[in-house]
MIDOSE-1310 file (N, C-alpha, C; in nm, 2 decimals, decimal comma, always signed):
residues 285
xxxx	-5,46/-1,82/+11,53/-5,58/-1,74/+11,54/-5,63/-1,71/+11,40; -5,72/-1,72/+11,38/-5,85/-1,73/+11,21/-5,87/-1,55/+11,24; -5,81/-1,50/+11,10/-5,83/-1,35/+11,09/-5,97/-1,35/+11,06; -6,07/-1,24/+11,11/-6,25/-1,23/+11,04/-6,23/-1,25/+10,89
xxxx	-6,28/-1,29/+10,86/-6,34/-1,26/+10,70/-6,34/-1,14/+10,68; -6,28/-1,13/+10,55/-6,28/-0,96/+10,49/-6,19/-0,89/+10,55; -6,08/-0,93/+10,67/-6,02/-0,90/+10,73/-5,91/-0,78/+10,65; -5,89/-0,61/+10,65/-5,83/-0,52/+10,57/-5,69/-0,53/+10,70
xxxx	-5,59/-0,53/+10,62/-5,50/-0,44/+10,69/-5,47/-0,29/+10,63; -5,42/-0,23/+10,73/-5,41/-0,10/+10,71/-5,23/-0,05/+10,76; -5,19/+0,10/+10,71/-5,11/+0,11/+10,79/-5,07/+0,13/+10,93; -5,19/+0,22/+10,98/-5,23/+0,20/+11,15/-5,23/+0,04/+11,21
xxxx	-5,29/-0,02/+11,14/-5,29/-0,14/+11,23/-5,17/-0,21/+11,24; -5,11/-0,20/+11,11/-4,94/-0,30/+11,14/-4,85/-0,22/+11,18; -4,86/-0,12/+11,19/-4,80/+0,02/+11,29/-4,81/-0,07/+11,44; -4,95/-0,09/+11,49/-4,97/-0,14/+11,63/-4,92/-0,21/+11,61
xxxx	-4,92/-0,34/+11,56/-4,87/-0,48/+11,57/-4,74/-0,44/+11,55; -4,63/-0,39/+11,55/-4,49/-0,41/+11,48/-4,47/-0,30/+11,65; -4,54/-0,18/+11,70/-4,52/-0,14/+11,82/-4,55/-0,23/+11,90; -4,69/-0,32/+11,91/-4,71/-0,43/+12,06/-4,80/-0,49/+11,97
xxxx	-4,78/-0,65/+11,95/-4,83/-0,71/+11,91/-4,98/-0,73/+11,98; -4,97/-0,72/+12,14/-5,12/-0,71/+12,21/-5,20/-0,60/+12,14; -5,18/-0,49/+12,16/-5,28/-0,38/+12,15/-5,29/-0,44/+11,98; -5,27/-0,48/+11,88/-5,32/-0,51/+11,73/-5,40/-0,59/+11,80
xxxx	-5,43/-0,69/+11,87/-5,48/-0,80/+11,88/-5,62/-0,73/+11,94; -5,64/-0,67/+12,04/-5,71/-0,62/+12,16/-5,78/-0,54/+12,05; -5,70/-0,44/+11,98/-5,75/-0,29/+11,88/-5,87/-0,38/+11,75; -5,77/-0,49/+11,70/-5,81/-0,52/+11,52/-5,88/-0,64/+11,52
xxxx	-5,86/-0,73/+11,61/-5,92/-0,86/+11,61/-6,01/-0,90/+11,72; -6,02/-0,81/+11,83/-6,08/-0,84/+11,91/-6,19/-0,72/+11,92; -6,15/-0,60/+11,91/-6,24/-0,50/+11,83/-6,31/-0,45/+12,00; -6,18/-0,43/+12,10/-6,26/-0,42/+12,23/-6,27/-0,27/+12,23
xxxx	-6,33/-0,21/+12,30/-6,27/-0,09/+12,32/-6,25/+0,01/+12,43; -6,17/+0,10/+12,39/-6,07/+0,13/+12,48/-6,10/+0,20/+12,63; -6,11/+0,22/+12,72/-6,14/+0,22/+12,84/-6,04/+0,33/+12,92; -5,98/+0,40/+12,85/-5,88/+0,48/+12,96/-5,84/+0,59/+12,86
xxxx	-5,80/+0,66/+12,91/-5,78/+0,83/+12,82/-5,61/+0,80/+12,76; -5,59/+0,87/+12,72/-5,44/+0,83/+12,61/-5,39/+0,96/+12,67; -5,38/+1,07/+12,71/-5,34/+1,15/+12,73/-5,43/+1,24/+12,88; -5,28/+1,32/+12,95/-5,39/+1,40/+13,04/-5,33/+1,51/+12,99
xxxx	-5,41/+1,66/+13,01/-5,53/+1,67/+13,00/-5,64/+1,59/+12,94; -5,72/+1,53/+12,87/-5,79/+1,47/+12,84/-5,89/+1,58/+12,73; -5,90/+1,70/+12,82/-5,99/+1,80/+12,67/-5,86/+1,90/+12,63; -5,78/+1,87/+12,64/-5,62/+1,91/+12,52/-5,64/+1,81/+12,47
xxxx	-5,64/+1,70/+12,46/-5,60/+1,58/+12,37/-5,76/+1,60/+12,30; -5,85/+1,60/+12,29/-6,00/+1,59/+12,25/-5,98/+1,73/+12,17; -5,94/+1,86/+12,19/-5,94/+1,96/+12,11/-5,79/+1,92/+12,01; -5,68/+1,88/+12,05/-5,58/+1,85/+11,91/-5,64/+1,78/+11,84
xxxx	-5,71/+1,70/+11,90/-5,74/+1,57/+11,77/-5,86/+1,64/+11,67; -5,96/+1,74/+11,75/-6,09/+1,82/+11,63/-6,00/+1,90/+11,55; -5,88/+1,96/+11,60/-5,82/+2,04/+11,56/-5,77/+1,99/+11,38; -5,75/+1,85/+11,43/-5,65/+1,82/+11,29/-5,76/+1,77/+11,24
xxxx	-5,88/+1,74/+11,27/-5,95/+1,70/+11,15/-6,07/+1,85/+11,10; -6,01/+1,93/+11,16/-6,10/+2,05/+11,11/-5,99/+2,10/+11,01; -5,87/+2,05/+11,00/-5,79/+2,08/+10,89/-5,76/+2,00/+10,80; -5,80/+1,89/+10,83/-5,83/+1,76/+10,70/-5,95/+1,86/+10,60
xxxx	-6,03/+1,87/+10,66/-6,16/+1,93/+10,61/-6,14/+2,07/+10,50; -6,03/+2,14/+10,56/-6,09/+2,25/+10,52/-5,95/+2,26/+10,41; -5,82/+2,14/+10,41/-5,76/+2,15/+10,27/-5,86/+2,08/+10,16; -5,93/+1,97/+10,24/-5,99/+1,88/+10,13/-6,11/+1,97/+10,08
xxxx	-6,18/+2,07/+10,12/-6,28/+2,13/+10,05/-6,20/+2,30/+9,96; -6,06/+2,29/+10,00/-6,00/+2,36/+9,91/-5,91/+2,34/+9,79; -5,89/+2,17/+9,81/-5,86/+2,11/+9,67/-5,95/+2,08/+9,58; -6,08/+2,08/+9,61/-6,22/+2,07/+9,53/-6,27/+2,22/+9,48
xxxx	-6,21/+2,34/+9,51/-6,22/+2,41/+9,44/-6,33/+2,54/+9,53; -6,35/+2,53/+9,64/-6,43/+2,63/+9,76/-6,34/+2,74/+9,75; -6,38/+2,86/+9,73/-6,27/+2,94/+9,76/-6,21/+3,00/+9,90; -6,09/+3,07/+9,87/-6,01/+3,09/+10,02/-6,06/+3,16/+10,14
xxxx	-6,13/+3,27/+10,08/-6,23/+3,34/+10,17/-6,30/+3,29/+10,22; -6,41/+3,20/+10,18/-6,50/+3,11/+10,26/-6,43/+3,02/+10,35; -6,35/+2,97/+10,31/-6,29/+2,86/+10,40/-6,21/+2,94/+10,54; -6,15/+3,04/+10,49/-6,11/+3,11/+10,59/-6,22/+3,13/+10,73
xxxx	-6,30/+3,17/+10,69/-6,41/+3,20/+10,83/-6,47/+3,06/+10,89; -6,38/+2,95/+10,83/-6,41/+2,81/+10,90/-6,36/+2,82/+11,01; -6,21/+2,85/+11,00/-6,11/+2,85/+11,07/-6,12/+2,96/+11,22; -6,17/+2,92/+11,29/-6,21/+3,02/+11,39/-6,14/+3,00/+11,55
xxxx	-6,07/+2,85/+11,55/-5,94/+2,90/+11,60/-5,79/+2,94/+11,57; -5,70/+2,99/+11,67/-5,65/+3,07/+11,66/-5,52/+2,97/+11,59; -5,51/+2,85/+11,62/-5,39/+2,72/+11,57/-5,45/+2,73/+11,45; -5,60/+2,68/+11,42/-5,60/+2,66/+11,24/-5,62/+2,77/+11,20
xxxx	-5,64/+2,91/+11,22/-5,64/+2,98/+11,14/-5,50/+3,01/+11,11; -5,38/+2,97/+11,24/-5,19/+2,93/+11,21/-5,22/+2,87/+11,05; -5,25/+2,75/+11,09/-5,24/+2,59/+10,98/-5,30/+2,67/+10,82; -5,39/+2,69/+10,88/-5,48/+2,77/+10,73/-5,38/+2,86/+10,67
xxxx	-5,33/+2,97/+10,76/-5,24/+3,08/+10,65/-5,15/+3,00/+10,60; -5,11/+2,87/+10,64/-4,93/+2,83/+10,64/-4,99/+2,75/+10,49; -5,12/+2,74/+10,50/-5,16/+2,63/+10,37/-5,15/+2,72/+10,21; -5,22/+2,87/+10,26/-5,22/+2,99/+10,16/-5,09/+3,03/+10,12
xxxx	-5,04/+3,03/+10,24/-4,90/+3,09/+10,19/-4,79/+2,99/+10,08; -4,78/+2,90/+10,14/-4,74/+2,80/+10,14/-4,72/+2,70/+10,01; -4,88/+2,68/+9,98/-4,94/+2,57/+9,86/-4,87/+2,49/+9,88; -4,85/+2,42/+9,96/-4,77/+2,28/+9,93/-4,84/+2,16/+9,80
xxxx	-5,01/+2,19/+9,78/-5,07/+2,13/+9,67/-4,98/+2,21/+9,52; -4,99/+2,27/+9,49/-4,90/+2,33/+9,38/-4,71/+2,32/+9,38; -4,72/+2,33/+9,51/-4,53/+2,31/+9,50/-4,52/+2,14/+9,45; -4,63/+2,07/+9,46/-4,57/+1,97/+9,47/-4,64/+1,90/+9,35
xxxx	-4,65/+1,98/+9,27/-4,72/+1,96/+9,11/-4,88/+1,98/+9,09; -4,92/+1,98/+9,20/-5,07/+2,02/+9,15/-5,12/+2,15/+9,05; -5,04/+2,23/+9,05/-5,06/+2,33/+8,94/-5,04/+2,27/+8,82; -5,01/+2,18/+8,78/-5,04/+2,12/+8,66/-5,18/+2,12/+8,61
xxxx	-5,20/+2,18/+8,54/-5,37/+2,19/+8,50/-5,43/+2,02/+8,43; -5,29/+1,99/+8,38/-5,33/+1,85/+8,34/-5,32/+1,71/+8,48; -5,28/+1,79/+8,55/-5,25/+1,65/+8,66/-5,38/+1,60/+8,70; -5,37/+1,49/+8,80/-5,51/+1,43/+8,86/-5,46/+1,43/+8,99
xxxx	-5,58/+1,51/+9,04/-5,55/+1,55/+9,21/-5,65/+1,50/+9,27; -5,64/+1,42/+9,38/-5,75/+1,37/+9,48/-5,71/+1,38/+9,59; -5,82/+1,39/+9,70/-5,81/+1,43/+9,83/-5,88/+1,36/+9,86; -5,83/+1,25/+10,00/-5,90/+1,18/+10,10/-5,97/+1,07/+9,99
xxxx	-5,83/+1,02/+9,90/-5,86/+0,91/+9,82/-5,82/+0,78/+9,88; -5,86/+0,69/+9,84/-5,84/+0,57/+9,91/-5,83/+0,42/+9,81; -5,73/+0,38/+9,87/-5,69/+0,24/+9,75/-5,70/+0,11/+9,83; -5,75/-0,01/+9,78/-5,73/-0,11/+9,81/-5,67/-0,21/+9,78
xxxx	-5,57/-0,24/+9,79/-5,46/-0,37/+9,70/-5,45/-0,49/+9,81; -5,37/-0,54/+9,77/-5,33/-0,72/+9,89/-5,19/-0,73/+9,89; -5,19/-0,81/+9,99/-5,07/-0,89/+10,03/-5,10/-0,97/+10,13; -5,00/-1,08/+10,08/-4,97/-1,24/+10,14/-5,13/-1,28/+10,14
xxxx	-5,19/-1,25/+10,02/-5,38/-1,34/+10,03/-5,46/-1,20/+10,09; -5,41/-1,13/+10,17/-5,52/-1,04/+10,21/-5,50/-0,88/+10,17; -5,60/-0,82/+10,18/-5,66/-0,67/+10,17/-5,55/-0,60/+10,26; -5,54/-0,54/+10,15/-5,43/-0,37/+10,21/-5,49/-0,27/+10,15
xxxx	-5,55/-0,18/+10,30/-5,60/-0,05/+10,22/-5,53/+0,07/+10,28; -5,55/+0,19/+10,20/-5,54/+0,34/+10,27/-5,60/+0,46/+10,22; -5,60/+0,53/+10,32/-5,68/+0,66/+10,23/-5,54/+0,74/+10,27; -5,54/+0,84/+10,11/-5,44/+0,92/+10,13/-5,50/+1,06/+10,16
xxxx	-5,40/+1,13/+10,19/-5,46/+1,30/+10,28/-5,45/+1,35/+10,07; -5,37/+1,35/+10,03/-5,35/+1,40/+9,87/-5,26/+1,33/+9,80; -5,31/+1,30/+9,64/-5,22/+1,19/+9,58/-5,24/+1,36/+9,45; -5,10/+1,32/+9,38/-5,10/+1,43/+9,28/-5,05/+1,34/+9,17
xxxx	-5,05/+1,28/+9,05/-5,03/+1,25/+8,95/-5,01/+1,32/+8,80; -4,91/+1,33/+8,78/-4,86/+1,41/+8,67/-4,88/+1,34/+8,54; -4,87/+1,44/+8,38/-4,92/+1,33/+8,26/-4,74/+1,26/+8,30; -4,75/+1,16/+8,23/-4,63/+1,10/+8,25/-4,64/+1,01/+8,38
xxxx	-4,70/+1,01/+8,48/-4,71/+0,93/+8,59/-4,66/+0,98/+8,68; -4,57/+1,09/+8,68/-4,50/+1,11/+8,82/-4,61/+1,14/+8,92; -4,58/+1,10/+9,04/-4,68/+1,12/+9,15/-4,62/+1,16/+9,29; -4,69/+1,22/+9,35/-4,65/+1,25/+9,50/-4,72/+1,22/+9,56
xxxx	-4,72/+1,16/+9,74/-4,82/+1,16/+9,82/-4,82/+1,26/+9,94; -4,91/+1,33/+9,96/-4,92/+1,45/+10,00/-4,96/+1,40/+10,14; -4,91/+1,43/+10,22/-4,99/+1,40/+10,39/-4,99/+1,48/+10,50; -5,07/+1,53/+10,54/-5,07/+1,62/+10,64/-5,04/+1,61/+10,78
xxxx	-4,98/+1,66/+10,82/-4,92/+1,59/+10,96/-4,93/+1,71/+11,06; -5,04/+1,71/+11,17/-5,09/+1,83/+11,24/-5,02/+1,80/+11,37; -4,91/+1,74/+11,38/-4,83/+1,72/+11,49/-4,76/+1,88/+11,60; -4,75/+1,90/+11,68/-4,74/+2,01/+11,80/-4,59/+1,97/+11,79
xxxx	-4,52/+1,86/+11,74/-4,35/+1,84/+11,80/-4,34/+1,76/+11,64; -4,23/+1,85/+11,61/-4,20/+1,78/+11,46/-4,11/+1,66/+11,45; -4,13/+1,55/+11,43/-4,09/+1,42/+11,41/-3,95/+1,45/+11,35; -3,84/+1,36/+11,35/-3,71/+1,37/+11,31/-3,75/+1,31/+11,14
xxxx	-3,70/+1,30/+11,03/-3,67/+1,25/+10,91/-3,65/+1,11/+10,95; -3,59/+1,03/+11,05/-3,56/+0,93/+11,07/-3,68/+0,86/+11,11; -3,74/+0,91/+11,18/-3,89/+0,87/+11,25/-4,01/+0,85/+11,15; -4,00/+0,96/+11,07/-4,07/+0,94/+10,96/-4,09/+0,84/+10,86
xxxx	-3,94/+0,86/+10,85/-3,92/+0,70/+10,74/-3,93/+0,59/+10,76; -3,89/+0,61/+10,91/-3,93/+0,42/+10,92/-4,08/+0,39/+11,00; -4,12/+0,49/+11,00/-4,29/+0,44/+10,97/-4,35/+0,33/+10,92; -4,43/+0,21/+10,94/-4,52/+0,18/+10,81/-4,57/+0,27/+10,66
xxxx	-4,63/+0,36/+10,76/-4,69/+0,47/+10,66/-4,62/+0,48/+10,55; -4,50/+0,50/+10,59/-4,40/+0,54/+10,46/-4,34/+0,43/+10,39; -4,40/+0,34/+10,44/-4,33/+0,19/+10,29/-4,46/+0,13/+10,23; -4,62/+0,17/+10,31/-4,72/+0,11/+10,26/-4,81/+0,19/+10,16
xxxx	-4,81/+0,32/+10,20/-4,87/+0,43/+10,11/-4,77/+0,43/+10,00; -4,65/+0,45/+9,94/-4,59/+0,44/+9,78/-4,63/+0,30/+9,72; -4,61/+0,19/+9,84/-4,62/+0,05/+9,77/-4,76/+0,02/+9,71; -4,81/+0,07/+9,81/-4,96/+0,04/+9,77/-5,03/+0,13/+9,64
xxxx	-4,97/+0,25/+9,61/-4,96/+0,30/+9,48/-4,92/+0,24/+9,38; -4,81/+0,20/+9,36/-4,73/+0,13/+9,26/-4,80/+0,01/+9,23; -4,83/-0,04/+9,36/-4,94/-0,22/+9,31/-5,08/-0,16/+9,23; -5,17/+0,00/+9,27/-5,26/-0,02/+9,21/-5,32/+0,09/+9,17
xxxx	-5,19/+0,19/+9,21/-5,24/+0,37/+9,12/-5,28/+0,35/+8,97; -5,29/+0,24/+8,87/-5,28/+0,27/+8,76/-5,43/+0,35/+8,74; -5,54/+0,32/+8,79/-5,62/+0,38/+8,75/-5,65/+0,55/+8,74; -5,53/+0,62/+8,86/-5,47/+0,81/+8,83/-5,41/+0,77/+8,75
xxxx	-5,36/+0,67/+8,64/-5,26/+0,75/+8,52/-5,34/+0,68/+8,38; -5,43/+0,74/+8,37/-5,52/+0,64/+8,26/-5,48/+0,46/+8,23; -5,50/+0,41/+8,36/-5,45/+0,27/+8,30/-5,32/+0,22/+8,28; -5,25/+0,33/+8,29/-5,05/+0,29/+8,24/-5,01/+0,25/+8,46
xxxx	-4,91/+0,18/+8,44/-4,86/+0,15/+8,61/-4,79/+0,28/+8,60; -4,79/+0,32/+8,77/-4,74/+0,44/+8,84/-4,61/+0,34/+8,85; -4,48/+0,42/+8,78/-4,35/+0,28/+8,84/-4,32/+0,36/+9,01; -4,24/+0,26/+9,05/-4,19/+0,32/+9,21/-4,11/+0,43/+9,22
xxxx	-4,03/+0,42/+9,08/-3,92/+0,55/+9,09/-3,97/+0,69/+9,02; -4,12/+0,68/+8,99/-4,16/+0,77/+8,99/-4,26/+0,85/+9,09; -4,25/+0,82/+9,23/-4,32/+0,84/+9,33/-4,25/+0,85/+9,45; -4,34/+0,99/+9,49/-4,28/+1,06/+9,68/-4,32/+1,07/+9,71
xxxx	-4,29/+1,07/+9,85/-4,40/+1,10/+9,99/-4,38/+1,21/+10,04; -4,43/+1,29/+10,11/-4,45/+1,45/+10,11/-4,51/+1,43/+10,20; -4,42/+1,46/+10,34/-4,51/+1,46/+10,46/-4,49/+1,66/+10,51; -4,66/+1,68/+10,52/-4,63/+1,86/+10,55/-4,69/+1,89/+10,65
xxxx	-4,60/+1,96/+10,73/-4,68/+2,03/+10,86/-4,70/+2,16/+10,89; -4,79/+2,21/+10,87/-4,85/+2,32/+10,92/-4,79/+2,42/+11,03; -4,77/+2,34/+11,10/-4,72/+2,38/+11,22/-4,57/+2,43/+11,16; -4,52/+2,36/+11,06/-4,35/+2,36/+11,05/-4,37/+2,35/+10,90
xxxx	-4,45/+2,46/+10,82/-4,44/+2,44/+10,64/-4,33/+2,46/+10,58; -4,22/+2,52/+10,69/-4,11/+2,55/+10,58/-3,98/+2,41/+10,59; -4,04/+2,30/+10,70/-3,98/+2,21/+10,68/-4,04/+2,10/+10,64; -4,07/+2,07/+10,55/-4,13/+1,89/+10,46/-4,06/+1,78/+10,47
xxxx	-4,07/+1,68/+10,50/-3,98/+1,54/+10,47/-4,04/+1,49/+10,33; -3,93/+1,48/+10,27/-3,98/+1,43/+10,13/-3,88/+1,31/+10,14; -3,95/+1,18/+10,08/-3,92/+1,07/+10,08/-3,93/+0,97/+9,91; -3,83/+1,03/+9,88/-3,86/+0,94/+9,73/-3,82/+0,77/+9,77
xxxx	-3,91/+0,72/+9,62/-3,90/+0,61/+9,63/-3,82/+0,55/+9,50; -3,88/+0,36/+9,49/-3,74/+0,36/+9,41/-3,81/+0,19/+9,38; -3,77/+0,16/+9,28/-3,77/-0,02/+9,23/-3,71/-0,10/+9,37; -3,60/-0,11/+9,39/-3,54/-0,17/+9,47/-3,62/-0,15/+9,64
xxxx	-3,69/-0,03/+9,66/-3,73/+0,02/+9,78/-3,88/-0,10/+9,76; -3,95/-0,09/+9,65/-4,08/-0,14/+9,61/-4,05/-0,33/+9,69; -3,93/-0,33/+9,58/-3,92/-0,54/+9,66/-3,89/-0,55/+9,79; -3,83/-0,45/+9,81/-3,76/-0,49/+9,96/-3,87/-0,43/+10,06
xxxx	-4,00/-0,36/+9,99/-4,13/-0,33/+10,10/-4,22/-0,45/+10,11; -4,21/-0,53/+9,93/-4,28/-0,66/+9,92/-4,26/-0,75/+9,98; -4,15/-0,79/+10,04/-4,09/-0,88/+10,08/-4,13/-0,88/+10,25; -4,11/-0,77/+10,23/-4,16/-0,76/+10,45/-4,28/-0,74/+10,49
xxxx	-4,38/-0,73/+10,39/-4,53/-0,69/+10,43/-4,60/-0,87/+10,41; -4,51/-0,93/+10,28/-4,57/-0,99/+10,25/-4,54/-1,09/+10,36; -4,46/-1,12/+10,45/-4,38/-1,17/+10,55/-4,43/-1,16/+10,70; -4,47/-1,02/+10,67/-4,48/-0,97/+10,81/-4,67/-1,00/+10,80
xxxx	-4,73/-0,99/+10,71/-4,89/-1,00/+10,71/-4,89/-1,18/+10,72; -4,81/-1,27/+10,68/-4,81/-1,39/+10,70/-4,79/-1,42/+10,81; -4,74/-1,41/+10,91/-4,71/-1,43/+11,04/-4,77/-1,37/+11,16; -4,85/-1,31/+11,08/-4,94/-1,24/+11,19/-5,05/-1,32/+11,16
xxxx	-5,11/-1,35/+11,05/-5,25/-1,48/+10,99/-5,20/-1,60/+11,07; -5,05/-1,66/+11,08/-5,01/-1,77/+11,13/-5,04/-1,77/+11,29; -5,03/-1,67/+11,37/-5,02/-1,64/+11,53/-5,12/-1,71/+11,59; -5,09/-1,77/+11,67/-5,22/-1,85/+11,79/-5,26/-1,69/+11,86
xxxx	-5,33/-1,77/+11,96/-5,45/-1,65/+12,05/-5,40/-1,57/+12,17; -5,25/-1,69/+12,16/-5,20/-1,62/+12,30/-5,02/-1,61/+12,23; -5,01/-1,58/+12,16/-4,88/-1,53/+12,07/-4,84/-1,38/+12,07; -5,02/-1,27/+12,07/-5,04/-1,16/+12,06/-4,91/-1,10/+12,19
xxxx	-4,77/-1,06/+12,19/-4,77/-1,04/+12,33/-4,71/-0,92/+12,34; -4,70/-0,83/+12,47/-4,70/-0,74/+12,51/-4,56/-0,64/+12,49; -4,60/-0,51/+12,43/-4,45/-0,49/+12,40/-4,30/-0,49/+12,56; -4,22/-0,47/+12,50/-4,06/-0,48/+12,61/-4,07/-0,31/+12,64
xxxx	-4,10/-0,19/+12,58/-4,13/-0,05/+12,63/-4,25/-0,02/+12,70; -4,20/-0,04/+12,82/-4,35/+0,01/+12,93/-4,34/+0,17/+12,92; -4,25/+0,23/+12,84/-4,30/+0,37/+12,84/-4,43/+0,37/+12,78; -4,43/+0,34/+12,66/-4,49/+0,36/+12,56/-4,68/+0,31/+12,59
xxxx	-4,65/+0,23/+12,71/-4,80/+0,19/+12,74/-4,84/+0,31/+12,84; -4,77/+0,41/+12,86/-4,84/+0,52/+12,89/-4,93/+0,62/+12,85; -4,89/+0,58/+12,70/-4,99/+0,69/+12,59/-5,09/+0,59/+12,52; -5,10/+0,44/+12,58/-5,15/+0,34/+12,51/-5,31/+0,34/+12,58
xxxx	-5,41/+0,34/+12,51/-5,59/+0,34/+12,57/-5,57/+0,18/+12,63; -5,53/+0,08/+12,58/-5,59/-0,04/+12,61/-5,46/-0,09/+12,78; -5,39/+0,03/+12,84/-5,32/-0,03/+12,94/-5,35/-0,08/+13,06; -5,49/-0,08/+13,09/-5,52/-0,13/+13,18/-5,57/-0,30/+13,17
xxxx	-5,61/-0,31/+13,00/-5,62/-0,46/+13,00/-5,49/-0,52/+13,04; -5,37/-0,45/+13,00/-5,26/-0,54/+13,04/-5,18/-0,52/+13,14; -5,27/-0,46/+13,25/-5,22/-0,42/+13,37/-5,06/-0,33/+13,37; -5,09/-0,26/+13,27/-4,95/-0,15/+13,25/-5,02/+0,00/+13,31
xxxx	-5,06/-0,01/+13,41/-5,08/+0,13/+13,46/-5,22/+0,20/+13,44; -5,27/+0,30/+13,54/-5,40/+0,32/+13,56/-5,38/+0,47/+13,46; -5,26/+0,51/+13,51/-5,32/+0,71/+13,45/-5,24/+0,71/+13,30; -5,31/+0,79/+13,23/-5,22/+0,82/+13,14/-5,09/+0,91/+13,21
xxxx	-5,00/+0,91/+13,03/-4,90/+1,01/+13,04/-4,95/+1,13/+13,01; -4,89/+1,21/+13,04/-4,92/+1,39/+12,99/-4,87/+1,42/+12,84; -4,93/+1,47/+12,83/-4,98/+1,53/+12,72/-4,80/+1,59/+12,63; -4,80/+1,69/+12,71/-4,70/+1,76/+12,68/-4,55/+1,69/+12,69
xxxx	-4,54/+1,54/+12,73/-4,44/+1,45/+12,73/-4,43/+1,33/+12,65; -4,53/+1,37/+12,57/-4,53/+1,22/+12,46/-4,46/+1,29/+12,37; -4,36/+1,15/+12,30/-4,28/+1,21/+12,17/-4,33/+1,21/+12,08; -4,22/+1,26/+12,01/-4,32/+1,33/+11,90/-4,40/+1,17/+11,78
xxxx	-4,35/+1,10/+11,81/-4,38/+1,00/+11,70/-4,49/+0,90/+11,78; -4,57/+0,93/+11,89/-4,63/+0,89/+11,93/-4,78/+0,97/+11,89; -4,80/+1,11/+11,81/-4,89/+1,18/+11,75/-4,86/+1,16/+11,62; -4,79/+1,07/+11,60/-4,80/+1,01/+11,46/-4,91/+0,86/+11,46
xxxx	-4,85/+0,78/+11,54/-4,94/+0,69/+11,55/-5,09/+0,71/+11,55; -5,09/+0,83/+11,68/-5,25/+0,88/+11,73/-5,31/+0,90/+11,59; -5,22/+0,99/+11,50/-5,33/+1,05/+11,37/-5,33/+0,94/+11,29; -5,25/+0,86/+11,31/-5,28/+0,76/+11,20/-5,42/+0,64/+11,24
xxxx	-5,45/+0,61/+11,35/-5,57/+0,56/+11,39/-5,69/+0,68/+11,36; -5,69/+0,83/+11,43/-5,79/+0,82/+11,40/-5,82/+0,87/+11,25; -5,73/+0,87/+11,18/-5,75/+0,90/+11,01/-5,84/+0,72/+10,97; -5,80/+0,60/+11,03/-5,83/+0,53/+10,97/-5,97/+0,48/+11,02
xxxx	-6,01/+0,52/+11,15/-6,17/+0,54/+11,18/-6,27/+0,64/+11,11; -6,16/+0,70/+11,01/-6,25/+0,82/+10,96/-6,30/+0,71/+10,80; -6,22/+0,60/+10,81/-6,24/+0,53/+10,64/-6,38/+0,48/+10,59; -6,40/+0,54/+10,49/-6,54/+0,44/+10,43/-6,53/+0,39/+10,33
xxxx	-6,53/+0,24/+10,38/-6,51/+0,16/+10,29/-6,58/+0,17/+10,13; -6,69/+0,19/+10,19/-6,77/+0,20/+10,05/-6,70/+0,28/+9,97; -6,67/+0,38/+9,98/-6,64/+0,49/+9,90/-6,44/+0,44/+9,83; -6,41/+0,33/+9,90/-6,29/+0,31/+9,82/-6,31/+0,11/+9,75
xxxx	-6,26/+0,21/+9,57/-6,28/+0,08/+9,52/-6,17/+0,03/+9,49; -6,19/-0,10/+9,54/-6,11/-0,21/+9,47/-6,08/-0,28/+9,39; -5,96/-0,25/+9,36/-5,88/-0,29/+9,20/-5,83/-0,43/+9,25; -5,86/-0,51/+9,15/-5,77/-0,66/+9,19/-5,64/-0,64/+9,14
x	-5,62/-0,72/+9,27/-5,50/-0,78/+9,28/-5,42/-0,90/+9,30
């Protein structure tokens, strides 16, 4: 099967494909959409998800410099005005070098690099770069059930966001390369600020991510039309929008019974429907 022209991967999408090679196919290539609720309640799932992007919003307009007061009276529910104090109290942007007056801090930045011939992009929740290059990637994780350290790590998220720095952060360090062993991933939850997964990275972590993307993005360009196939966990097509194309069931699952790394996925799609392209430039690669 002939990927579109211009065709980006992302970490959401090889997230799907590496979970059920269908739903990448149905979601990224076929571009259908989805027909069935991902969760019941239906307006609990519709208010978590405003929920976390009313707090995308309101770190990103406090890393640019709005003050706390105003942002405070954003916060008018009773969870983000939780999320909000845990952010004040907290600073996870300063614990994690942003108080560097010299550093380069961006929010809801976004990079574009390649592998195996094609486009790899992401927008990060906060990238922190120190003089000297050290860097952190800062990610906000508005999850209700806190993911294990294990779950986290073996994410996509977490081998494509450092890699994808290292191939093309040089432009946060004036032009010099971000090396790998000077870069972490900093996943923070609000919900749970006093526990962070920090995930350093490393040279040897960088080949051994190149090697499997560049691998794993080859063989998915290689795939015929009917290769896309359906995952072996019929749990999992309970929380899945597209289950009725593949005749895996009419109702969703409940809300309150999805694991927790299944609101990892969720945020990672809709962070990446929030992407504008325009607004992220591309560095060759």
């Amino acid at each position: 099967m002939t990927l579109p022209d211009g065709f980006r991967f992302s970490q959401a999408g090889l997230q799907d494909f590496v979970t059920c090679a269908r739903r990448f196919q149905l979601r990224y290539l076929m571009a259908l959409q989805w027909p069935a609720a991902e969760v019941e309640p239906i307006e609990a799932q519709e208010r978590r998800m405003a929920l976390g992007q009313a707090f995308h919003r309101l770190v990103q307009q406090w890393t640019v410099g709005i003050p706390q007061e105003r942002l405070a009276r954003q916060a008018t529910d009773a969870d983000l005005q939780r999320w909000w104090q845990a952010v004040v109290t907290y600073d996870p942007v300063a614990t994690f070098g942003g108080a560097d007056t010299d550093a380069v801090v961006r929010s809801e930045y976004g990079l574009l690099g390649g592998v195996a011939g094609y486009r790899l992009v992401a927008q990060y929740d906060l990238l922190i770069v120190q003089p000297g290059g050290q860097a952190t990637i800062l990610d906000w994780k508005t999850s209700t059930k806190r993911p294990t350290d294990q779950q986290l790590r073996e994410r996509l998220q977490s081998r494509i966001y450092p890699y994808l720095l290292a191939q093309v952060g040089h432009a946060l360090n004036g032009g010099r390369a971000i090396h790998p062993e000077q870069i972490e991933m900093v996943y923070w939850f609000p919900e749970f600020p006093h526990a962070p997964v920090r995930l350093p990275y490393s040279l040897s972590r960088y080949e051994v991510d190149e090697r499997y993307l560049t691998d794993l993005v080859a063989s998915i360009a290689r795939m015929g039309e009917d290769e896309f196939l359906l995952t072996d966990d019929e749990r999992a097509c309970r929380f899945c929008v597209f289950r009725s194309y593949c005749g895996r069931g009419e109702r969703a699952g409940a809300l309150d019974e999805a694991p927790a790394d299944w609101e990892l996925q969720d945020e990672g799609v809709a962070e990446e429907l929030d992407l504008d392209f325009d607004q992220i430039g591309e560095i060759a690669f």
